[in-house]
C-alpha positions in Angstrom: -211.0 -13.7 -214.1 -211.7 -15.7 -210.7 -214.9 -14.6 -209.3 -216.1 -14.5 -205.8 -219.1 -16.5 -204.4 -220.3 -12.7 -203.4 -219.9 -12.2 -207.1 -221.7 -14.8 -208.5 -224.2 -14.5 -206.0 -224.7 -11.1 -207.9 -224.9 -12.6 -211.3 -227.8 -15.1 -210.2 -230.0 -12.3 -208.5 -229.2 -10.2 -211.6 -229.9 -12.9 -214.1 -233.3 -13.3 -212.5 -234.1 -9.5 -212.7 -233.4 -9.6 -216.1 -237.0 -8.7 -217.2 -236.8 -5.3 -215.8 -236.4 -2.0 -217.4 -234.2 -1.1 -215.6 -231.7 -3.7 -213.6 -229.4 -2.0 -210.9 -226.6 -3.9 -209.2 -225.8 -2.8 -205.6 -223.3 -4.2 -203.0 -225.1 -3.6 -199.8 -224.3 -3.8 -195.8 -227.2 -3.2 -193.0 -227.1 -0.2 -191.1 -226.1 -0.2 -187.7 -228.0 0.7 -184.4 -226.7 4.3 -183.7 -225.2 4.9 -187.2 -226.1 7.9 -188.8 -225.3 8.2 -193.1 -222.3 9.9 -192.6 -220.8 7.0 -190.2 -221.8 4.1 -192.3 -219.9 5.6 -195.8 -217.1 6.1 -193.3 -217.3 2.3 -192.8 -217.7 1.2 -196.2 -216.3 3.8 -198.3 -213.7 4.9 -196.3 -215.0 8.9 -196.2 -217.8 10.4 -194.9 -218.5 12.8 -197.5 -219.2 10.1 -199.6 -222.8 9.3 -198.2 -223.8 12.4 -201.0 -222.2 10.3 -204.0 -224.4 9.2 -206.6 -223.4 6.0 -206.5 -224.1 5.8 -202.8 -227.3 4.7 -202.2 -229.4 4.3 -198.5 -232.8 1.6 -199.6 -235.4 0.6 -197.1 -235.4 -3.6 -197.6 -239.2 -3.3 -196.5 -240.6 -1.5 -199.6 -237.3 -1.6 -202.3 -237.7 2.5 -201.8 -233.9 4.5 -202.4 -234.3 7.1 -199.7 -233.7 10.6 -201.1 -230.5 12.2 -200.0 -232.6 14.9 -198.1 -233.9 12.8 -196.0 -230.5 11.3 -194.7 -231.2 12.9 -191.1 -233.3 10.6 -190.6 -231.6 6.9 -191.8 -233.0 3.5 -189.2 -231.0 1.1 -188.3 -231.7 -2.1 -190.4 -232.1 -0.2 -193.7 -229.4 -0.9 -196.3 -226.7 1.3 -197.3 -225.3 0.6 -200.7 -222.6 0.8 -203.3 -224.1 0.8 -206.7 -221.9 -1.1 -208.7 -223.9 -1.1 -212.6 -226.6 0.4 -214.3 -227.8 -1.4 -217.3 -231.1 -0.9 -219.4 -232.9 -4.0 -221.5 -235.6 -4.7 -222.8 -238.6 -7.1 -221.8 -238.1 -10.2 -224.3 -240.4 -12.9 -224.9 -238.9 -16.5 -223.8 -239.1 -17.6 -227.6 -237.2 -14.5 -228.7 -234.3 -15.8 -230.1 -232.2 -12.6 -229.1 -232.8 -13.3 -225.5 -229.5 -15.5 -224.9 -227.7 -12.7 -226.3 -229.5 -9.9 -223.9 -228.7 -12.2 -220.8 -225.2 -12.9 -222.0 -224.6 -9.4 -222.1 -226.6 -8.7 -219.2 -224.3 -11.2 -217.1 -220.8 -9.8 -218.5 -221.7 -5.9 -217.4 -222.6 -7.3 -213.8 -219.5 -9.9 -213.9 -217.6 -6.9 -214.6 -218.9 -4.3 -212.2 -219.0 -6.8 -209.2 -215.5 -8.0 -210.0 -214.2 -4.5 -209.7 -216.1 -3.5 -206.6 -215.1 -6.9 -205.1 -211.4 -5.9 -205.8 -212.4 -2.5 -204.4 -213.2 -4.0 -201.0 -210.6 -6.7 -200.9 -207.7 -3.4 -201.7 -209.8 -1.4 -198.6 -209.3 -4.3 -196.3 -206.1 -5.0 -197.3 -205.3 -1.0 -196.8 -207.5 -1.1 -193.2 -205.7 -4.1 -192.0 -202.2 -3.0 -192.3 -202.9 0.2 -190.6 -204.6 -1.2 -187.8 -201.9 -3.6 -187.4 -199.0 -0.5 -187.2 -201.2 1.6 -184.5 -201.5 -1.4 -182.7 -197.5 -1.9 -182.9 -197.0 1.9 -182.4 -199.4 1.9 -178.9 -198.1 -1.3 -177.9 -194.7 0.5 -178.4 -195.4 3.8 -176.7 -197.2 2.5 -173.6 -194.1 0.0 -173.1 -191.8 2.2 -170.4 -194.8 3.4 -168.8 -196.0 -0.3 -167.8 -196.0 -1.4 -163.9 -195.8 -4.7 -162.6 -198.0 -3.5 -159.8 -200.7 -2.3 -161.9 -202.6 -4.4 -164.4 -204.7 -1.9 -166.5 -203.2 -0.4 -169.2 -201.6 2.9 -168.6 -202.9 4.6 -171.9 -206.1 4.4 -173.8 -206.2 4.4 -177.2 -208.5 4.8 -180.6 -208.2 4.4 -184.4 -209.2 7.2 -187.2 -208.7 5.1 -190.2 -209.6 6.9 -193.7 -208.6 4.5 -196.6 -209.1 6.8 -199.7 -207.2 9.3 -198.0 -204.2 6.6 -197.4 -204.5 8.3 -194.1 -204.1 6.6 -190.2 -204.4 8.7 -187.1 -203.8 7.3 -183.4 -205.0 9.5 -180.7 -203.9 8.4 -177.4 -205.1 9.4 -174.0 -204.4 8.9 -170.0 -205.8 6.1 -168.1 -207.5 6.9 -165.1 -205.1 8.1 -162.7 -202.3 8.9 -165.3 -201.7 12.6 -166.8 -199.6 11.5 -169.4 -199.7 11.8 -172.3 -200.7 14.9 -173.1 -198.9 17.9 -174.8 -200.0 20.8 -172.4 -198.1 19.9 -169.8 -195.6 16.9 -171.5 -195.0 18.0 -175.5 -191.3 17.0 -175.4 -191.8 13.5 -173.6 -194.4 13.1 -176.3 -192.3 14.4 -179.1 -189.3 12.0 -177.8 -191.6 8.9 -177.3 -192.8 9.7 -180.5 -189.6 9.4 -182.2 -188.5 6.6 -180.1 -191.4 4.4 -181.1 -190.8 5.4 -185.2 -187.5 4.1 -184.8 -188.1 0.5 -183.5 -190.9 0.4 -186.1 -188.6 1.9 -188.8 -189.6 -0.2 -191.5 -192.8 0.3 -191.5 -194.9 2.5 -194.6 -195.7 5.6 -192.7 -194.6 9.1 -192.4 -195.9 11.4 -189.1 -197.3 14.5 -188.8 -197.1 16.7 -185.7 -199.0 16.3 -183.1 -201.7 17.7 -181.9 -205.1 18.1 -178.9 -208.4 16.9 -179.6 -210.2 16.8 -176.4 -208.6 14.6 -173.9 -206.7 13.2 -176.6 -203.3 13.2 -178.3 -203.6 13.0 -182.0 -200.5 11.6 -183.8 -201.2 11.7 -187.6 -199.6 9.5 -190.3 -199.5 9.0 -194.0 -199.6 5.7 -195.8 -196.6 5.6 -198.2 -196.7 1.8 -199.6 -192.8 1.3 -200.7 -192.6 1.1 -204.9 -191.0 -1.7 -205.9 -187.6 -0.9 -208.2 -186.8 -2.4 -211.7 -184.9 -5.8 -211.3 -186.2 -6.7 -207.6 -183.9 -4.0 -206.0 
């Protein structure tokens, strides 16, 4: 099992807790200006329903303090939200207690453990992030193509991400520039519709399967589904 420096980094801070009644291992990122609970476990855990998890965990650095889940209306920017990644329970031991290698040994396999699989966690949700971003960025690229002007420099669509990893789920909502109308499906559904399967077809190989469109706001939301390709018996 390789570990990461992230990991190890873990083990050490662990490892010098190990007095505590209680030792609890966390993988932690700062919270943002203008990010509320709900935002940052869309950025880290991929949902934002999972901000009420047990294992999801909002700590002011200041005083150590877990903020209560009631009180996540109210989250400040440069407090830590966390993953909690272990939970173990020892026992104060004396430095002559010969069982105290033994306690730390165990101690440091749990957290080895734990921070290996939430390091693979992360390293799979990246992996997952990056090759949807890199398809809507293909598929826009793709769909704005005919409606490019050599007259005009700025792009003649807009265009956002709605990545949700657990979910295996990518949407791309496009939008008019300033001074364009299309796309939209009030007035153009079937230029949409045929650019949309225009656009699948040069990027046929790719692992994702559309819904049908649909408004939100100003914006055209085009759904898609993640559908990594199995790998058959023999190679094939």
């Amino acid at each position: 099992m390789k570990l990461s420096g992230r990991t190890l980094a873990l083990i050490a801070l662990a490892l010098v807790e190990a007095r505590a009644a209680t030792a609890q291992s966390r993988l932690c990122t700062v919270i943002r200006p203008g990010e509320t609970a709900s935002l940052v476990a869309q950025r880290i855990a991929g949902d934002a329903r999972r901000a009420r998890e047990p294992w999801f965990q909002i700590v002011d650095p200041a005083t150590s303090r877990v903020v209560p889940k009631a009180s996540y209306d109210y989250v400040r920017a440069g407090w830590n939200a966390c993953v909690v990644t272990t939970l173990t329970r020892t026992e104060a031991v004396a430095p002559s207690n010969g069982s105290t290698l033994g306690l730390w040994t165990l101690l440091l396999l749990s957290i080895a453990l734990a921070t290996y699989g939430a390091d693979h966690y992360f390293q799979s949700r990246r992996k997952v992030v990056n090759t949807m971003q890199q398809f809507g960025t293909r598929f826009v690229q793709e769909f704005a193509r005919p409606l490019l002007r050599p007259d005009i420099s700025a792009p003649p669509i807009q265009s956002r991400f709605r990545v949700t990893p657990l979910a295996a789920r990518l949407d791309i909502l496009i939008a008019p520039s300033a001074g364009h109308r299309y796309p939209n499906l009030a007035d153009h559904r079937h230029n949409v519709e045929y650019d949309l399967e225009r656009v699948l077809k040069v990027l046929r190989d790719q692992p994702f399967v559309n819904g049908p469109p649909y408004m939100h706001g100003r914006w055209v939301v085009l759904p898609f589904q993640w559908k990594p390709r199995i790998a058959q018996a023999g190679g094939k």
